[in-house]
Every structure is written in structure tokens, then in C-alpha cells.
C-alpha positions as CSV (number, residue, x, y, z in Angstrom):
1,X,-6.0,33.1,12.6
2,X,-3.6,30.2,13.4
3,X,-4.0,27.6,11.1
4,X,-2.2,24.0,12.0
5,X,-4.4,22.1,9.2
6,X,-2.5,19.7,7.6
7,X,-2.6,17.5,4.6
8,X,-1.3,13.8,4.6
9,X,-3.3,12.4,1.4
10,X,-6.2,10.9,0.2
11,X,-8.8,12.4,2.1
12,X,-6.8,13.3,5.5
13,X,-6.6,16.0,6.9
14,X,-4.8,16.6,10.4
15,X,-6.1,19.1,12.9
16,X,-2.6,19.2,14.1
17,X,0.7,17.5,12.8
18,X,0.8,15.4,15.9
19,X,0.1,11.7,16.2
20,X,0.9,9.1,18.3
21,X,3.7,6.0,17.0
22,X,2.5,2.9,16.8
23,X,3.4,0.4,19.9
24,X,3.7,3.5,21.7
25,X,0.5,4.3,22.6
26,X,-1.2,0.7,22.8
27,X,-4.8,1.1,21.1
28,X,-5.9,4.5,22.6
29,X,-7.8,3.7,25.5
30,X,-5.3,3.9,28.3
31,X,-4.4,7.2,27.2
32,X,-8.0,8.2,26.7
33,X,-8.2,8.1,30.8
34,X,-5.8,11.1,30.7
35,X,-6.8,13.3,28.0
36,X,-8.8,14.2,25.6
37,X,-7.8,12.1,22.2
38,X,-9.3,15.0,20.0
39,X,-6.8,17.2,21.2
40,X,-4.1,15.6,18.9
41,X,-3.8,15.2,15.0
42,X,-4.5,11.7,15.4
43,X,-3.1,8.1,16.7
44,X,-2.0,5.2,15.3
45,X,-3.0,1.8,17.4
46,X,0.1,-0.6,17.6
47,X,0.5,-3.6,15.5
48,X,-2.5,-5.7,14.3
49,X,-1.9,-9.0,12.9
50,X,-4.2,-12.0,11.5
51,X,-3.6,-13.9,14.7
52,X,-3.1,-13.4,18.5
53,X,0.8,-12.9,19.1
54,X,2.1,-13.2,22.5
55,X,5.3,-11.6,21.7
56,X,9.4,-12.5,22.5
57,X,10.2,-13.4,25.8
58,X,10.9,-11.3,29.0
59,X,13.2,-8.9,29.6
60,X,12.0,-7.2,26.2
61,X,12.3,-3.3,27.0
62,X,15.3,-1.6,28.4
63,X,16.6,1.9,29.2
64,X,19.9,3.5,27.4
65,X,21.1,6.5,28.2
66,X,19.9,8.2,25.4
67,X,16.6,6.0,24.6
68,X,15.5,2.5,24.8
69,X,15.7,-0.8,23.3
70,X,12.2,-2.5,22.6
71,X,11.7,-6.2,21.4
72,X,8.5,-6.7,22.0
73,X,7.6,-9.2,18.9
74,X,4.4,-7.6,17.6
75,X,2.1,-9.1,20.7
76,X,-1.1,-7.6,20.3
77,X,-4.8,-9.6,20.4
78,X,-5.3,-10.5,16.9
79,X,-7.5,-9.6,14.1
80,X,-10.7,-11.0,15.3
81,X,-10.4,-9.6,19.1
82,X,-9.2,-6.3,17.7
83,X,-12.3,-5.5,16.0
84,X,-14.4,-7.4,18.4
85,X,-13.3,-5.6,21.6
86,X,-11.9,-2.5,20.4
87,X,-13.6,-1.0,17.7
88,X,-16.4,0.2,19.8
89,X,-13.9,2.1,21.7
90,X,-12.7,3.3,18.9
91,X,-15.1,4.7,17.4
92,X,-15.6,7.6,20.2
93,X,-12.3,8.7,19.1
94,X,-13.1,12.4,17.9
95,X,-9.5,12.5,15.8
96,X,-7.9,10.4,12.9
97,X,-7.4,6.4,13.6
98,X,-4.5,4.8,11.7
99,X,-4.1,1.1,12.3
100,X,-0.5,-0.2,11.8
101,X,-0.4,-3.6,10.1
102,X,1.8,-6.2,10.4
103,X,2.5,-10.3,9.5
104,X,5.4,-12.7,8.6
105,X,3.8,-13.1,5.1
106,X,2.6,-10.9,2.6
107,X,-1.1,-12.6,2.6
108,X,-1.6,-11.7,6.4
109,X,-1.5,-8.1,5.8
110,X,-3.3,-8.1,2.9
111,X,-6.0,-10.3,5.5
112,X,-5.7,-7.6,7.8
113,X,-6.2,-4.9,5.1
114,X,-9.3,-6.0,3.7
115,X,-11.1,-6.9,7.0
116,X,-10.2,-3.0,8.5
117,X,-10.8,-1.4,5.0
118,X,-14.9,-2.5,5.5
119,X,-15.1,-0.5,9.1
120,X,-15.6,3.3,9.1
121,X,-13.8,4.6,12.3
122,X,-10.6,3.5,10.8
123,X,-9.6,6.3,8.8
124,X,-6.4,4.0,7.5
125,X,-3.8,1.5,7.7
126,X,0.1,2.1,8.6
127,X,2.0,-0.9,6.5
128,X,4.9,-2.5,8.7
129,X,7.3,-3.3,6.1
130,X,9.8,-3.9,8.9
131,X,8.2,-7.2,9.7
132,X,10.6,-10.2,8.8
133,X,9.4,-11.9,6.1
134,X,9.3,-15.8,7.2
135,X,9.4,-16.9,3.6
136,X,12.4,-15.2,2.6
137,X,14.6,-16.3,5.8
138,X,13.8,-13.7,8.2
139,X,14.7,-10.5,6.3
140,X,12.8,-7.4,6.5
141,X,10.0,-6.7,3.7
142,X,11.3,-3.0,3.7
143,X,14.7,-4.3,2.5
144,X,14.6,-4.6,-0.7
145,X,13.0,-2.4,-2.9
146,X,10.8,-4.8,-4.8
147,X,9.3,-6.8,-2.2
148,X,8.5,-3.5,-0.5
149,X,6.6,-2.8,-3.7
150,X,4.9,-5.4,-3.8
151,X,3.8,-5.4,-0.6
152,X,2.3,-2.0,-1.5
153,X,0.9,-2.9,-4.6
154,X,-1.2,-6.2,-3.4
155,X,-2.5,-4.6,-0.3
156,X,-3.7,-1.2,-2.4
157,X,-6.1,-3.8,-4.3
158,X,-8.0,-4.6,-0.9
159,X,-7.6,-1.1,0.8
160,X,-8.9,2.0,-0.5
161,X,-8.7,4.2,2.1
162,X,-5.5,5.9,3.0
163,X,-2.3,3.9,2.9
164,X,0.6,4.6,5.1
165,X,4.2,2.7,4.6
166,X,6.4,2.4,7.5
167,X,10.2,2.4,6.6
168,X,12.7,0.7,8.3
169,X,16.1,3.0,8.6
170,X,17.8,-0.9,8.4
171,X,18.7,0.1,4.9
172,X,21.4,1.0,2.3
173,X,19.5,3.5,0.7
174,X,16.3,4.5,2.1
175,X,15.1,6.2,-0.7
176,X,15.0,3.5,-3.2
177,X,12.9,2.0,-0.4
178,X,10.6,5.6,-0.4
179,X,10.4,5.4,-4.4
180,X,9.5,2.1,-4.8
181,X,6.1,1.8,-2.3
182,X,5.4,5.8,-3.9
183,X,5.4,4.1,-7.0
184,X,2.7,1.5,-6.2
185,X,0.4,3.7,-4.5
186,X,1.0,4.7,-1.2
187,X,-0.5,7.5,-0.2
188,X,2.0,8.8,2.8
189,X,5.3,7.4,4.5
190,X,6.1,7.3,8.1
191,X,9.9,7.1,9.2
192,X,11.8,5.7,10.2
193,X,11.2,3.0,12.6
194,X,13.7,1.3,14.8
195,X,17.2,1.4,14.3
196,X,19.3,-1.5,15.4
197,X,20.9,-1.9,18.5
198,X,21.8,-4.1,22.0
199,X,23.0,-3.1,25.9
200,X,25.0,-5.7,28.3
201,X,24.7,-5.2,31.9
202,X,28.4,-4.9,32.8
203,X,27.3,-6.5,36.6
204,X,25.6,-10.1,35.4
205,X,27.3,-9.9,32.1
206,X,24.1,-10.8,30.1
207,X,22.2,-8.8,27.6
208,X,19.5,-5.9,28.8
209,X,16.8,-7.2,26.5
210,X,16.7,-11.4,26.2
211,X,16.5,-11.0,22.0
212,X,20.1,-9.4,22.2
213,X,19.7,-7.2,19.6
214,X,16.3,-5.0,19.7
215,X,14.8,-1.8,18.7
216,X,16.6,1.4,19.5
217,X,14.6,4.4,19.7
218,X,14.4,7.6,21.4
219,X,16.0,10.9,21.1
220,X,19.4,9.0,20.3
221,X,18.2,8.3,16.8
222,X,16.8,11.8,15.8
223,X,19.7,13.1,14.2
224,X,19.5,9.7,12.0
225,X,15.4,10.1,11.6
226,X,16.3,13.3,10.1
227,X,18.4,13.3,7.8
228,X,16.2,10.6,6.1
229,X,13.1,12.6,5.8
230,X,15.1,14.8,4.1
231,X,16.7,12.8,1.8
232,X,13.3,10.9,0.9
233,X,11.7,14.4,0.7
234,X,13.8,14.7,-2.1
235,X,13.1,11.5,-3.6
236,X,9.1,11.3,-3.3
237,X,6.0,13.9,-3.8
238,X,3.7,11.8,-1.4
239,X,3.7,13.3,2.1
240,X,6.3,12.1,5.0
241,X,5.4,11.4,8.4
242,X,8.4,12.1,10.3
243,X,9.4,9.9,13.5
244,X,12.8,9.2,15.7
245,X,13.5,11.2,19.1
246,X,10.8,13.6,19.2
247,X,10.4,15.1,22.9
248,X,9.2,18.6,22.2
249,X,7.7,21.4,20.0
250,X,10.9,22.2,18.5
251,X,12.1,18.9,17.6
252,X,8.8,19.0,15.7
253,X,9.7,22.2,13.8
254,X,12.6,20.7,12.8
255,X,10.9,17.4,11.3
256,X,9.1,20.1,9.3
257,X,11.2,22.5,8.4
258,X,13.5,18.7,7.0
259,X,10.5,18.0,4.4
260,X,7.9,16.3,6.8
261,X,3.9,17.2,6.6
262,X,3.2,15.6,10.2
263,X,5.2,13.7,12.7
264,X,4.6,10.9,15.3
265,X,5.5,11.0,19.3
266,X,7.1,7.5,20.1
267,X,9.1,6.8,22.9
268,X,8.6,10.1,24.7
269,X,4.8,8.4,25.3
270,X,6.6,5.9,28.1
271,X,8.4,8.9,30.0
272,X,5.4,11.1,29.6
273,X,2.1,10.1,28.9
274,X,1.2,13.7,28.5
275,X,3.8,14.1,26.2
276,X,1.2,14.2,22.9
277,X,-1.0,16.4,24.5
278,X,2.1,19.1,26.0
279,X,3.5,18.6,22.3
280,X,0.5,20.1,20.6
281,X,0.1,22.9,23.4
282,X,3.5,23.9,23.6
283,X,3.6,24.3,19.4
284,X,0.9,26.2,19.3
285,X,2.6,29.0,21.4
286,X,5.6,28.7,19.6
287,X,3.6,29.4,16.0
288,X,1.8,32.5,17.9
289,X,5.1,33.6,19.5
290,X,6.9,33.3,16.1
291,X,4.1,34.8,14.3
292,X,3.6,32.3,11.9
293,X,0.4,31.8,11.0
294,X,0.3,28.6,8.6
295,X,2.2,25.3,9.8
296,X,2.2,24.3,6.2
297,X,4.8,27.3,5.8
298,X,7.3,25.5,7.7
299,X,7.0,22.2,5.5
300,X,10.1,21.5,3.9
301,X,11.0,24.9,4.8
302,X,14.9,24.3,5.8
303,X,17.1,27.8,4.1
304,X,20.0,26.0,2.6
């Protein structure tokens, strides 16, 4: 018997390795018109912040030829509206709901943490910690090693489920990152988010996306996404969730096989809003073809 069970810590358990990357997949519902939810390992709902944010200006999302760039400013509807118009929705959801988190100061996520910790659907809580941090000029919370701690350590005070940290690949050494929110209780690690990059149209001369510099993601950055699970993999005993350029079953099995325990499909949601659900499907015939018989046997399984 196939088994694709899979572990991520405190208390969940994945049907499947697959999930959804946050701002990828909006909150579930539009997707939900397509196919069955419960078919994947779980989601995670893009950004939720104290307040209503509208997001940068237009353009904000533009095609490269090996991914996108996406500067979309974290616009979602705000705590209040979130769990006012959503949650109801969500709760039909017959698969694991992770809520990514997000704020320019360390007190809004722990307002968002506390609020979400209180409502049962929401199985737990993906920590943006490459938000800018408006009291310390603009840089990243996931930076610095210590202010990614403590990040981590106030919001595990208010939230007791499970406690995902999103890393930022923005970094000198992401494994001091990795280390340091491990240290203070985090129960899993996705990564890695955006890299950083631009496009100029070479016709009007101007930028592709009106920030300049944006988000780069897509199949581009997998090498990159990589070679950082399996460098943190090294660093940390908490389980990685492994993210950056995933299109198919195999890029999966490599995820795996680098030291990740699950994975999330990003990007490859815009091209193909099947792409989850064909994902899951397709690795399922791989595992039979291949006779393995336990996913978890491929989990850090790379012969060196």
C-alpha cells in the first residue's frame, strides 16, 4: 500500500506533500470551483495583515522568460474581513489550512497570530519574515538572525498551534536565518521565498513592473531553492517545506530527495490552475511506477 503521509510537526500531518504557496493561490475559493481542495496536502491563503492593504501600484506582475516578477505589496482584505467573509468558506476545506502572516511591525503579526490562533479551521500560521520592517528602515525581518528570532519567539507566546517561518533567500547565510527561528520554537520552515530581481522593456524603455525591482519566481530560481533546503537541512531538525520553480512530480522528488518533508506549488498555479491537483496525480504514478512504497523514504534521501 502506497503511503504519501507526511509529517510537518506539531500535530500535522499531510495526506500528500503538496500545498499551495501563499499569494499563489488567493484564499482557496477560486480554485475550489475547479477541484476538489481535499485532493492536495493542504494550502496556504496568501498574506493576512492587521489592516486592509491595497497593494503597490500597477503594472505589478510581469512575465520573464524563465518565471515572473511579482510586486504585489501584500494587498489582501485585512484581519477583520478575512475572518468575517472567509472563514466560513474555509471551513469546508476537507485538507490542512495554513494562513501566511504578515505586517511592517512586529506587533501586527503577533495581532494577527492571536486573533487566528482562537479559530479551529486554521490548522496554522506561515510567518512572513520577508516583510520590511518599517521600524528598522525598510529591511527585511528575515535578515538578520536576531530580529528573525524574535519575531519567532513573541509570536509562539500568542500561537500555539503549528508555526511555519517563511525565509527569504535575500540573505548571506540562510542557515543562520534557519537556526535562529528553530531555536525559538518554530515548528517547520518554508523556503525560500522570492529572490530579487527587475525586467526593462527594451521598446518604451521603462521597467516591466512599476516597483523596479520585484519578486522573481518560477522555475528560474529552483536550482537556487535547492540548494538551500539542503543546506538548512543540514543546519535544523525541524521539517523544511521546500518552494522555488516547482512545475512537476519530479521537481518534487527532488525537493525531497534535497532534505524537504513537503513542498509548495507557487508560480506554476498562474500557468496552470490545475497544476496542484496534476502534481499530486502525476506523483502518485511515479511512487507506483518506481515501486516505492513510502514518500518519507525519499526525504533527505540524495546518495552523495
Amino acid at each position: 500500500m502506497l503511503k504519501t503521509i507526511v509529517d510537518i510537526g506539531n500535530g500535522i500531518k499531510l495526506k500528500n506533500p503538496i500545498m499551495t504557496a501563499s499569494g499563489t493561490f488567493g484564499y482557496g475559493d477560486e480554485f475550489a470551483e475547479l477541484y476538489d481542495l481535499a485532493e492536495l496536502g493542504g494550502i496556504v491563503t496568501k498574506a493576512i495583515t492587521p489592516e486592509l492593504r491595497i497593494g503597490n501600484p500597477l503594472p505589478r506582475i510581469a512575465e520573464t522568460e524563465y518565471g515572473m516578477l511579482n510586486s504585489i505589496g501584500l494587498a489582501n482584505l485585512g484581519l477583520e474581513d478575512f475572518v468575517e467573509k472567509k472563514i466560513s468558506f474555509i471551513e469546508k476545506f476537507n485538507t490542512v489550512v495554513i494562513v501566511n502572516v504578515a505586517g511592517k511591525e512586529l506587533k501586527d503579526y503577533i495581532a494577527v497570530a492571536e486573533k487566528l490562533n482562537e479559530i479551529d479551521c486554521i490548522d496554522g500560521i506561515e510567518v512572513n519574515i520577508s516583510c520590511p520592517n518599517v521600524k528598522e528602515g525598510g529591511v527585511a525581518f528575515g535578515t538578520d538572525p536576531k530580529v528573525a528570532a524574535e519575531v519567532t519567539r513573541e509570536v509562539r507566546k500568542v500561537y500555539k498551534k503549528h508555526m511555519m517561518l517563511k525565509l527569504s533567500p535575500n540573505v548571506t547565510d540562510i542557515t543562520q536565518v534557519a537556526k535562529a527561528c528553530e531555536g525559538e520554537g518554530a515548528d517547520s520552515l518554508s523556503l525560500i521565498n522570492t529572490l530579487f530581481g527587475m525586467a526593462i522593456d527594451t521598446k518604451t524603455f521603462k521597467p516591466k513592473v512599476k516597483s523596479i525591482v520585484a519578486g522573481y519566481s518560477g522555475p528560474g530560481i529552483k536550482p537556487v531553492a535547492l540548494q538551500a533546503v539542503y543546506k538548512c537541512s543540514q543546519a535544523v531538525k525541524i521539517p523544511l517545506i521546500g518552494m522555488g520553480g516547482i512545475t512537476s512530480a519530479e521537481d518534487v522528488i527532488e525537493f525531497l530527495l534535497a532534505g524537504a518533508t513537503a513542498v509548495q506549488v507557487g508560480t506554476a498555479n498562474f500557468t496552470n490552475p490545475l497544476a496542484g491537483l496534476n502534481i499530486v496525480n502525476d506523483l502518485e504514478i511515479i511512487l507506483k511506477t518506481r515501486k516505492i512504497s513510502d514518500i518519507n523514504s525519499l526525504i533527505g534521501g540524495m546518495i552523495v
